[in-house]
C-alpha positions in Angstrom: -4.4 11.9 46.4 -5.8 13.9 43.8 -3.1 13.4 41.4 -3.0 10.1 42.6 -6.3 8.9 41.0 -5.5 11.6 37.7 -2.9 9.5 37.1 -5.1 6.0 37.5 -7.8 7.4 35.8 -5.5 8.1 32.7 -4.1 4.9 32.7 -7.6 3.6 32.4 -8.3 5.9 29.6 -5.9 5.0 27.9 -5.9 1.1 28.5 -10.1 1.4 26.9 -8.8 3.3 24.0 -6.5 0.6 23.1 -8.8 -2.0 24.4 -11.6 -0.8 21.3 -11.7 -3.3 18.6 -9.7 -2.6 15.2 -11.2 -3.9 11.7 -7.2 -4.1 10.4 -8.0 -4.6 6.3 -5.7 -5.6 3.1 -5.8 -6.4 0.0 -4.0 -9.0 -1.9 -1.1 -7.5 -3.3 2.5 -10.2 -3.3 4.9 -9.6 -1.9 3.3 -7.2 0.1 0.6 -9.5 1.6 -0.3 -13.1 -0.1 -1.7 -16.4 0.8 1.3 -18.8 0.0 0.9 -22.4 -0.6 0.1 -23.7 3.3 -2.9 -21.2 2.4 -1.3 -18.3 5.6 -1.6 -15.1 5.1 1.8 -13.4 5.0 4.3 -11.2 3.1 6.3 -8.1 4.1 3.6 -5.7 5.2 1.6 -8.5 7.1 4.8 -9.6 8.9 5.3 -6.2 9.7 1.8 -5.1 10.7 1.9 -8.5 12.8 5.0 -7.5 14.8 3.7 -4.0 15.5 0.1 -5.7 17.0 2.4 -7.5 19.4 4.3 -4.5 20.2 1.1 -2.6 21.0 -0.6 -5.4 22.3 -3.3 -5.4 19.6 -4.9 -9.0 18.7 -7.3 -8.1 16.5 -7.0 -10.2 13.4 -5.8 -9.2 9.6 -8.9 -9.3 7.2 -8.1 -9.5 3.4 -11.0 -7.5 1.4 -11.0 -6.2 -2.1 -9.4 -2.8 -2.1 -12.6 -0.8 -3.0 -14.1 -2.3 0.0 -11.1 -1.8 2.3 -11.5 1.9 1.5 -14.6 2.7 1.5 -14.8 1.4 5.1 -11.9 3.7 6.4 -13.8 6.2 4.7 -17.1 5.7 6.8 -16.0 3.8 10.1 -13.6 5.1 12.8 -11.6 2.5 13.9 -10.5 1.2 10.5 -6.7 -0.1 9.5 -6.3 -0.5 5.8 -2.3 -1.6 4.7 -0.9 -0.5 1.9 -1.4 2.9 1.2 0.3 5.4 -0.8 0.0 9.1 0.7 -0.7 11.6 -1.8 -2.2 15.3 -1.7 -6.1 14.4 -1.9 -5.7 11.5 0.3 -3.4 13.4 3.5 -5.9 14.9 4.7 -8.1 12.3 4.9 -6.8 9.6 6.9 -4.5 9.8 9.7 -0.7 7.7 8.6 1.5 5.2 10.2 4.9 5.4 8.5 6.7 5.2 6.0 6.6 1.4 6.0 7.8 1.7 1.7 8.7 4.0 -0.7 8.5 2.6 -4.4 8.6 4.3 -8.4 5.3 4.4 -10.2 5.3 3.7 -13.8 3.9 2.6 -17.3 4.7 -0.4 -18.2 4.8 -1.8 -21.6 5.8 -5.3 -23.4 9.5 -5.9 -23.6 9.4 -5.9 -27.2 7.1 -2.9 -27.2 8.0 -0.8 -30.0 6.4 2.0 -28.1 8.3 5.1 -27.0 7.3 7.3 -24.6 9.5 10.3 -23.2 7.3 12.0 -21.3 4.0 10.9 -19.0 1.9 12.9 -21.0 2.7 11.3 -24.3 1.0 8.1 -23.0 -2.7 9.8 -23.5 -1.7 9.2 -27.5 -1.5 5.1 -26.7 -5.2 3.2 -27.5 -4.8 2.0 -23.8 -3.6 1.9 -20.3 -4.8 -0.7 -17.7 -4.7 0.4 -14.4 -6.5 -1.5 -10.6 -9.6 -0.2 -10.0 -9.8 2.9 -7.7 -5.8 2.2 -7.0 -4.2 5.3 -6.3 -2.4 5.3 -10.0 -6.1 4.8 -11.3 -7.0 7.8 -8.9 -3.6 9.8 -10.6 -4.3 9.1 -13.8 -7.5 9.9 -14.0 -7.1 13.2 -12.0 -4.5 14.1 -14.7 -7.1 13.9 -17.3 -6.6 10.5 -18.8 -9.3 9.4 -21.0 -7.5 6.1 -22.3 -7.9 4.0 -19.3 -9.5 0.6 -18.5 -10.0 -0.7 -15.2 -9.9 -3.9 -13.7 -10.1 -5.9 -10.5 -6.2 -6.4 -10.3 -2.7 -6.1 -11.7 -2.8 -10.0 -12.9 -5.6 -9.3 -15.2 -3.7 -6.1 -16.6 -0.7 -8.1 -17.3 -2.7 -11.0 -19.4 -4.4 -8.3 -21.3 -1.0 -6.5 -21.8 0.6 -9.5 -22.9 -2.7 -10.6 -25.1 -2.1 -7.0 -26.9 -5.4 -5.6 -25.3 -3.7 -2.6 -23.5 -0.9 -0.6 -24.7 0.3 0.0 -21.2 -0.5 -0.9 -17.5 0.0 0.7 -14.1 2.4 -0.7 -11.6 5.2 -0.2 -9.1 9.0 -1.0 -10.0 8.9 -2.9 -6.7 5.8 -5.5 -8.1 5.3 -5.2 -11.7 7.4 -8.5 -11.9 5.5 -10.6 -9.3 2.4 -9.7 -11.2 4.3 -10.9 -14.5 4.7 -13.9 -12.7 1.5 -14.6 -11.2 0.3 -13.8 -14.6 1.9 -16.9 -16.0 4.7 -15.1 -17.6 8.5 -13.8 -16.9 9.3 -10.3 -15.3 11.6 -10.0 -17.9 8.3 -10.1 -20.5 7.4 -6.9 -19.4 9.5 -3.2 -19.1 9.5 0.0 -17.8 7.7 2.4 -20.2 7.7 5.5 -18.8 7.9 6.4 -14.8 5.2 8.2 -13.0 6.8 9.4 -9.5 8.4 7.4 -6.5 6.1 7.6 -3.3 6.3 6.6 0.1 3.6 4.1 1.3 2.0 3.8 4.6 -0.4 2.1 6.9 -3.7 4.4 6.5 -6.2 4.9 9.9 -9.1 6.2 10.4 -10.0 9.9 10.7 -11.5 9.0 14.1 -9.1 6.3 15.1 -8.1 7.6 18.5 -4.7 9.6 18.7 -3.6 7.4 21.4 -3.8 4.3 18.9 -1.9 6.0 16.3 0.6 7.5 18.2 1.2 3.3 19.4 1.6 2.1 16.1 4.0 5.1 14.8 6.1 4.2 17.6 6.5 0.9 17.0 7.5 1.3 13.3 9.9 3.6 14.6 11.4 0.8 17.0 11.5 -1.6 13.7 13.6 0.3 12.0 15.4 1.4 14.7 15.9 -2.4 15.7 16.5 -3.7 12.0 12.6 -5.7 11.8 11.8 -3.8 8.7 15.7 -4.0 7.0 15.2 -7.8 7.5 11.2 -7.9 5.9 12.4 -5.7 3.3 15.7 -8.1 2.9 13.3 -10.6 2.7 10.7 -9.3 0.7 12.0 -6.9 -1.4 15.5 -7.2 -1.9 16.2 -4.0 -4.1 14.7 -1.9 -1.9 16.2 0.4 0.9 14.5 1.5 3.8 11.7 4.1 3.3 13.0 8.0 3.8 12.0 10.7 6.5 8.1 10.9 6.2 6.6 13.5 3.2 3.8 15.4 5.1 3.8 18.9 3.0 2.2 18.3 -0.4 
């Protein structure tokens, strides 16, 4: 009888922890998550994030926030989702992970007919300057590495007109979206070139510190079902055609 009502009494437990209200945040960032012309949010992480909420049995709905918002609340709040995120050494230990959902290059990138050469990363702190997204995590890189040379905006769009305006020298972006930004910018992807590459990094679906285990543990599970299943082969198919599915999770920086 006793073990009985343990095992009821877990169920419960566990039924209330997933039953606590998630604030699930993003940022607008296409392909990754857009509003497209019917005004829906969508794109590959939304569609992804969406199917694992039905897999978990989460309803709680998507809200799209500038990124300096989205992280300063899973900062200070415990029950936080914030989509994309890219897991590096000072942020690990912060937030608790959900993935690999990407893994993507990080680079400079310059005007196609740039005369600019840059072999190394380092050479770039010689260029007048670099744009980079406002506490992104290649702003955060950057400017851990020392870079004095950088100006910040409120998005990758802004960074491309200034690029293309001759502004900026250089700006920030993944080999994944640098050309939808081109785009979105008004111009061609083929404007626009790789400069000089940063590192490749996987990305992830950040939590809370005090999300409860239980939750995370749900959602980790479920990614691993959509790639075991072939959901996120067909969203990345989709989404990102070049890419390939994300590698075993980096947890040792």
């Amino acid at each position: 009888m006793l073990r009985f009502l343990f095992c009821v009494l877990l169920v419960w437990v566990g039924a209330a922890v997933h039953a606590q209200p998630l604030q699930i945040l993003t940022e607008s960032d296409p392909p990754a998550q857009f509003v497209d012309a019917k005004g829906e949010l969508t794109g590959y992480t939304v569609e992804l994030v969406r199917d694992i909420q039905k897999r978990v049995g989460n309803h709680d709905p998507i809200q799209v926030v500038p990124w300096a918002r989205g992280y300063k609340a899973i900062e200070a709040e415990p029950n936080v989702v914030l989509f994309l995120m890219t897991r590096t050494a000072d942020r690990n230990p912060l937030f608790q992970w959900v993935g690999p959902v990407l893994e993507v290059e990080f680079g400079l990138f310059a005007k196609a007919d740039s005369p600019l050469r840059l072999a190394t990363l380092d050479e770039a702190r010689k260029v007048g300057a670099i744009g980079v997204y406002r506490d992104d995590v290649r702003d955060q890189m950057l400017t851990k590495a020392g870079f004095t040379n950088l100006e910040r905006v409120n998005n990758n769009i802004l960074n491309v007109k200034k690029l293309m305006a001759g502004r900026i020298d250089l700006y920030a972006a993944s080999t994944l979206s640098y050309g939808v930004d081109t785009v979105e910018a008004g111009f061609k992807s083929s404007d626009v070139k790789l400069a000089v590459s940063m590192e490749t990094v996987q990305i992830y679906i950040a939590m809370s510190k005090g999300m409860p285990s239980a939750v995370v543990d749900s959602w980790n599970a479920a990614v691993k079902a959509q790639r075991q299943d072939g959901t996120m082969a067909r969203l990345l198919a989709k989404y990102y055609p070049q890419a390939k599915l994300p590698g075993p999770a980096q947890t040792k920086f």
